[in-house]
N, C-alpha and C positions, 0 to 999 in steps of 0.2 A: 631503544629507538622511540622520538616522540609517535603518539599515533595521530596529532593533527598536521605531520607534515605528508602520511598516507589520503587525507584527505583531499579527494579531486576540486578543481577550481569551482570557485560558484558559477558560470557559461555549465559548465558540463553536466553539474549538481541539476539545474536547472531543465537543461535538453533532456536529460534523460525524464523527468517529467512531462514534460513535452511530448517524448517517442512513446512510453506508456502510454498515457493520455488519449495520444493522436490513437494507439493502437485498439484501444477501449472502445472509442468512439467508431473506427473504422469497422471493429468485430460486431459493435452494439448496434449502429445505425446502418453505413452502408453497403455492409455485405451478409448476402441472404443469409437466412437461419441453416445451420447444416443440417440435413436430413441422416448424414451416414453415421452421425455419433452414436454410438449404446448409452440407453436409455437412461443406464444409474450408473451413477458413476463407485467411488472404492467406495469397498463395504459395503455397498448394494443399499446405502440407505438413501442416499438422496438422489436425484437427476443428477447429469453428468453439467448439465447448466446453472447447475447450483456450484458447484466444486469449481468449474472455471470461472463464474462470480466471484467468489471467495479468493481465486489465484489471482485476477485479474485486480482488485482492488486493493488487496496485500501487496502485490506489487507495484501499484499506486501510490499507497501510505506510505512505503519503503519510502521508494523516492520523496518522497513529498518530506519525510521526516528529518531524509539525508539532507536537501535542497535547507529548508526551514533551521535547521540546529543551529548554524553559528548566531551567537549573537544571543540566546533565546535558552531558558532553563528547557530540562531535558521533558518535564511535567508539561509545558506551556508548546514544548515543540509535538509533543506524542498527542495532544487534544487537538490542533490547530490542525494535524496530519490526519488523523481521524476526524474530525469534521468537514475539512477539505475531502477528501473521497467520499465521505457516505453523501455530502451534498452533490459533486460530481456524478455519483451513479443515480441519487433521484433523479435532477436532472435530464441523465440519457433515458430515465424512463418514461419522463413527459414527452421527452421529444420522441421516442418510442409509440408512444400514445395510439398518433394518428395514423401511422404508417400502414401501410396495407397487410405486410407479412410478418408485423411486430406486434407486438401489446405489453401493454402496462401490466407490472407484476409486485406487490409487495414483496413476496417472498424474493426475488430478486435483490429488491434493496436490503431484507436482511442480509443475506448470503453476501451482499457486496459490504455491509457493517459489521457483520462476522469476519471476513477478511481484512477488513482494512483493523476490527480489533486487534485479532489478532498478530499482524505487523506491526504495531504497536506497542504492542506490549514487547515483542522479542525486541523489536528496536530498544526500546527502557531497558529489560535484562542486559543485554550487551551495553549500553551507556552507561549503566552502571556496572556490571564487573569491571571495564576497561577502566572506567571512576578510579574504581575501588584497587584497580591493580596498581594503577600511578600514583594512587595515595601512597600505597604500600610499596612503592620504589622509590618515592620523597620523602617517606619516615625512614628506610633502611640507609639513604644518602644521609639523613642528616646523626642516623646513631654513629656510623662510621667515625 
């Protein structure tokens, strides 16, 4: 089975950027800060708003990498996805800024470029296996 016919349309590629995004922004800006979360999140090493930074922007770069790939090497898709979100999460932090029950946090923007690395990279690992797996079912087609 090809894997770019598993591949959703670009409209969807796209929306799902969108519903992330939109979700980022709704979590980020306008709705209050949660009071009831526990303090650190797994492993007890960071804030628990650091790990949902990290989730939230990973799931941004996803998309963003899904949305960005065709057309575009796998190198050039994985940068443009990674800099798309860490500039996105700056962003929500200026607009954060001035807000009454918000504020600006670097540590935030790392925790949002640690996540969005990390999507990134796993996005490349899997572009390349799957590469690397159809290579190896076009060399097996043509020793036959």
């Amino acid at each position: 089975m090809e894997l770019d016919a598993l591949r959703p349309p670009t409209w969807l590629r796209w929306l799902a950027v969108a519903v992330v995004a939109g979700g980022i922004f709704y979590a980020s800006v306008l709705d209050s800060p949660s009071s009831g979360l526990p303090s650190l999140g797994p492993l007890g090493v960071f804030g628990i708003d650091k790990w949902l930074h990290a989730l939230a922007y990973a799931a941004l770069a996803g998309a963003l990498a899904g949305a960005l790939a065709p057309g575009r090497s796998p190198a050039v898709t994985a940068a443009l996805a990674a800099l798309l979100s860490v500039g996105y999460g700056v962003g929500i932090e200026f607009v954060q800024a001035p807000l009454a029950r918000r504020h600006f946090s670097v540590a935030d923007m790392l925790a949002d470029g640690v996540g969005a690395g990390a999507a990134v990279l796993g996005w490349r690992l899997l572009v390349n296996f799957a590469g690397g797996s159809r290579e190896r079912e076009k060399s097996s087609d043509v020793d036959s």
